[in-house]
Legacy VTK file of the C-alpha trace (Angstrom):
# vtk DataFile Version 3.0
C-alpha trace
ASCII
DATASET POLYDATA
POINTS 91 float
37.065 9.958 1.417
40.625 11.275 1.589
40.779 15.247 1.513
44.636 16.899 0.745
44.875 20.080 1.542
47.577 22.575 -0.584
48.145 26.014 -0.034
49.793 28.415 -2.650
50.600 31.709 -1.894
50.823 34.491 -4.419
53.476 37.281 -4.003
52.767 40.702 -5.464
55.525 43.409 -5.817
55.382 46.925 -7.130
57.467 49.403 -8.754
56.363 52.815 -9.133
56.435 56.258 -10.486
54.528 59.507 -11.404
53.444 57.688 -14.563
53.887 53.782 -14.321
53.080 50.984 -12.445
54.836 47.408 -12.682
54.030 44.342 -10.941
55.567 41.012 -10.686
53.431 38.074 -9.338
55.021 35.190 -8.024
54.007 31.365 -7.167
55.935 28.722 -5.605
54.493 25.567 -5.977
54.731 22.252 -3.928
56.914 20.810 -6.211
59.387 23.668 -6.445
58.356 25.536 -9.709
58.072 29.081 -9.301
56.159 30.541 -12.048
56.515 34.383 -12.490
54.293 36.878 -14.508
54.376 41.057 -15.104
52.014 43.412 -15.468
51.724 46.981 -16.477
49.915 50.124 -16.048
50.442 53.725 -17.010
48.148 56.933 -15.876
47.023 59.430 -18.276
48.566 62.977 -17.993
44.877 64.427 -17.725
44.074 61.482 -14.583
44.660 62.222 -10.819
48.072 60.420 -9.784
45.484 57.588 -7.878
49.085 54.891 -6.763
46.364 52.300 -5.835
44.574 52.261 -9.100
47.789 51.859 -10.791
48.642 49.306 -8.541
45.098 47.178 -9.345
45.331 47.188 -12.840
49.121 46.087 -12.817
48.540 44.103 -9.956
45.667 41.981 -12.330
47.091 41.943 -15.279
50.299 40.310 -13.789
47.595 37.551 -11.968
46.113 37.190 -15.270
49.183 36.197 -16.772
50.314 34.077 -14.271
47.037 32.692 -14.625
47.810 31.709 -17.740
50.827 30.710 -18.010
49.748 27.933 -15.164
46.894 26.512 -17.520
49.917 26.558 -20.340
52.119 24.515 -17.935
48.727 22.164 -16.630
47.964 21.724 -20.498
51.903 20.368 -21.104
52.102 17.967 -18.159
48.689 16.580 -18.858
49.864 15.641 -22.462
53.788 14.896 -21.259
51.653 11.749 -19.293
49.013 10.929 -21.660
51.180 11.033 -24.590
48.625 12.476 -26.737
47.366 16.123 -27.629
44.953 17.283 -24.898
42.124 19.835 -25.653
43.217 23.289 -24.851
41.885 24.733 -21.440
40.098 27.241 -20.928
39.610 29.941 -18.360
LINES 1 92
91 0 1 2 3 4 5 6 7 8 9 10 11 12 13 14 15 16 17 18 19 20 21 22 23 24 25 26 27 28 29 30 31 32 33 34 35 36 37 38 39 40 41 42 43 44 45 46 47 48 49 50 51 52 53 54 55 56 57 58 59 60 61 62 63 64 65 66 67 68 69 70 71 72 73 74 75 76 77 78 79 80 81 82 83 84 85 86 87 88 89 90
């Protein structure tokens, strides 16, 4: 039994301010695709200015995404080989 192993590292950068939170995710892959995703979060007037918070939800909605758009790209290379319509993955 042969076992490969890959690594993938994840990048997460922030942007911030009183208000907003934005995050970009970013994944290089072995074969040189980098797939990037954003995410955004904004604090209530009335909520306590909490920079980590922000930075969580931002921070997971730009993973979801990229999340996402890696099943899209999985879901078109599986059909660019098989030639044929592949049933849609799921999370």
């Amino acid at each position: 039994m042969m076992h490969t192993t890959v690594g993938w590292h994840v990048e997460l950068e922030f942007q911030e301010d009183d208000q907003h939170t934005r995050a970009v995710a970013l994944v290089r892959l072995p074969d040189g695709t980098e797939v990037r995703a954003h995410g955004h979060a904004s604090r209530h007037r009335v909520d306590a200015n909490q920079p980590r918070v922000g930075e969580e939800i931002a921070g997971a909605r730009a993973l979801n995404e990229l999340a996402m758009q890696l099943l899209t790209k999985a879901h078109v290379e599986i059909d660019a080989e098989s030639g044929r319509t592949s049933h849609p993955i799921n999370v």
